[in-house]
C-alpha positions, 0 to 999 in steps of 0.5 A, a space after each residue: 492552478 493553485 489561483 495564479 492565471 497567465 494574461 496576455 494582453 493586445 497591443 490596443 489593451 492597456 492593462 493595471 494589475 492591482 493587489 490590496 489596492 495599490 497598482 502593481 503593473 500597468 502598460 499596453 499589450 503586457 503578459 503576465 501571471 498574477 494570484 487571481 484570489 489577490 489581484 485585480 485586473 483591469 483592461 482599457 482598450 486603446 484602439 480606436 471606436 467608431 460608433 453610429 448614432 441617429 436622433 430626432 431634434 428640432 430646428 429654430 423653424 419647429 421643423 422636426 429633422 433626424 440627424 444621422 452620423 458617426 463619431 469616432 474616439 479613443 481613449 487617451 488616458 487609460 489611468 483616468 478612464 480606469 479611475 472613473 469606470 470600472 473596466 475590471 475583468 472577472 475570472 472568466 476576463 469578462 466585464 464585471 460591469 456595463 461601464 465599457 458599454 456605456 462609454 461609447 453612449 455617454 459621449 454619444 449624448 455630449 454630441 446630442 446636447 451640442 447638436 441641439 443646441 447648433 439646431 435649434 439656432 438654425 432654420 431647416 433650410 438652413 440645417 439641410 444646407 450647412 452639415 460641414 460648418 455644422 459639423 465642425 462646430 458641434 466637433 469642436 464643441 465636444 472635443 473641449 468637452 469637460 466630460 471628455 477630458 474627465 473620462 480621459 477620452 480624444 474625438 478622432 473624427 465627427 462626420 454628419 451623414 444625412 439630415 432628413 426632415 419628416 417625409 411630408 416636410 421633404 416632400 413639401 420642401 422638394 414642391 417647393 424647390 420643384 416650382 423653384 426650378 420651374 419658376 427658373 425654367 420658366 424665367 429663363 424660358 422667358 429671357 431666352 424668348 426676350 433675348 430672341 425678341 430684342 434679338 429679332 428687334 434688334 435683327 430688323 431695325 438693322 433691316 429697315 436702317 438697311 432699306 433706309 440707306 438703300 433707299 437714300 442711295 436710291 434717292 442720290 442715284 436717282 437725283 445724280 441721274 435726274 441731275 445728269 439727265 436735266 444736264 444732257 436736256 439742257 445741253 440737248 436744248 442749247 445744242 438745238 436751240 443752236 441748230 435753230 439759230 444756225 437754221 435761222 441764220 440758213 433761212 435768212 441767207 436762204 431768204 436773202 439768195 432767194 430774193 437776190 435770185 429772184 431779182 436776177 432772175 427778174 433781171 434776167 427775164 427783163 433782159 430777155 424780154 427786151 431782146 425779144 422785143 428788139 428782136 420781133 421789132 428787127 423781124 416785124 416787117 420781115 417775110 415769113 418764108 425768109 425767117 423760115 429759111 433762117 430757122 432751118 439754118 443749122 438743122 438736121 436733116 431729119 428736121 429738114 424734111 419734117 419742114 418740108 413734110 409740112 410745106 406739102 401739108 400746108 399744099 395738100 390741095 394742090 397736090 395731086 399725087 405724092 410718092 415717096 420711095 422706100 429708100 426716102 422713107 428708110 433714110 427719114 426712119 434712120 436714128 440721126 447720129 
């Protein structure tokens, strides 16, 4: 009405009121009315910005690789953002320029450029591998930045979301890596297969030690028993040859009583054979019929009749006939007490 308009800013707009080209007001999240046809209004946003970005670029190795990640600013000091870009607004509080559009591009490049510079220093191993340290150093880099500090603008924060080589490179890289790890499958396979040989090796040499100390006892048991065995035959053997000197001592003394018996017996027999002839030479001139009667001295009554019996067989043919009672013949078939 009458070309005076009310504004009203957020608490993330930092606003400068110009009239005839000298600053009238200025501060964040101020409200105002102000002459449109004299006044120029310029709004600088505050809050924070994140903005993506992705490009492609080549490692030290000629690998090309597209890095993917985000940044995030805000602008420190409007004044000197606003003397450089034009952030005025129109009668519609539009833009009049492309200057609050370009901003977020002008440092996108600065990162680019610091990180073609960090890629092309590295390998693409070696790019794939160091996102954080690379992260930090393309970070710190743009954050000094003179460019930066010229627009009056702050890094908040640089992240690096994925490093992607080409798709014929990853796959390469994913074989080589592949027969890496089969290669280390394959090696440990192998070590674990040592391990169990060296194991069994080591498993059976304990074995044969075993059986060659077992046999070694067997040998000192069998030489104790050979040693104790040899002792007894030899003790047997004294013992034996003992009983034979006790048998010989025997046989001797045997020998020595069956001579000395036998001379007695010699002896002996000489005795009696003297006294017989003394004897048939005392009875030489003797009748038989007394030395008869002097045998039957001493008889028994049954030897006495068999004499008799025999008297009258010798003179059977004198005799013209025997009787013999039955009370005879009983007491000569009667035991002899």
């Amino acid at each position: 009405m009458f070309g005076y308009r009310f504004i009203k800013a957020q608490p993330t707009e930092y606003v400068l009121q110009y009239r005839g080209g000298q600053p009238q007001r200025e501060g964040a999240g101020l409200s105002f009315w102000y002459f449109a046809p004299l006044s120029s209004i310029v709004v600088v946003p505050t809050a924070s910005v994140n903005e993506p970005f992705i490009f492609q670029e080549v490692t030290a190795d000629f690998q090309d690789v597209s890095v993917q990640g985000q940044i995030t600013y805000r602008i420190a000091d409007p004044r000197r953002t606003a003397s450089l870009l034009n952030f005025a607004l129109n009668a519609d509080g539009r833009y009049v320029s492309e200057d609050p559009k370009t901003l977020s591009q002008h440092l996108i490049e600065q990162v680019q450029v610091v990180m073609r510079a960090e890629l092309q220093a590295l390998s693409l191993k070696q790019a794939l591998g160091s996102s954080e340290a690379l992260v930090e150093r393309v970070r710190l880099a743009v954050a000094q930045h003179p460019t930066l500090q010229a627009l009056g603008l702050d890094l908040l924060g640089l992240s690096i979301l994925a490093i992607k080589p080409k798709p014929e490179t990853a796959r390469a890289l994913e074989a080589e890596a592949r027969e890496a790890l089969l290669r280390r499958a394959d090696e440990a396979t192998y070590a674990r297969r040592n391990a169990a040989v060296e194991q069994e090796r080591a498993i059976r040499e304990n074995e044969l030690a075993t059986e060659v100390a077992v046999e070694h006892k067997k040998r000192q048991v069998r030489e104790a028993q050979m040693e104790a065995e040899r002792s007894v035959q030899e003790r047997r053997l004294r013992i034996r040859q003992e009983e034979m000197a006790g048998n010989i001592g025997l046989e001797t003394q045997n020998r020595e009583l069956v001579a000395l018996a036998s001379e007695n017996a010699r002896a002996e027999a000489d005795a009696k054979a003297y006294g017989l002839a003394v004897m048939m030479q005392a009875f030489a001139g003797a009748d038989s019929k007394v030395l008869q009667a002097l045998t039957s001295v001493g008889m028994a009554p049954g030897q006495l009749m068999a004499l008799a019996f025999r008297d009258l067989a010798d003179n059977a043919a004198k005799i013209g006939q025997l009787n013999v009672s039955p009370d005879l013949l009983r007491e000569m078939l009667q035991p002899q007490e």
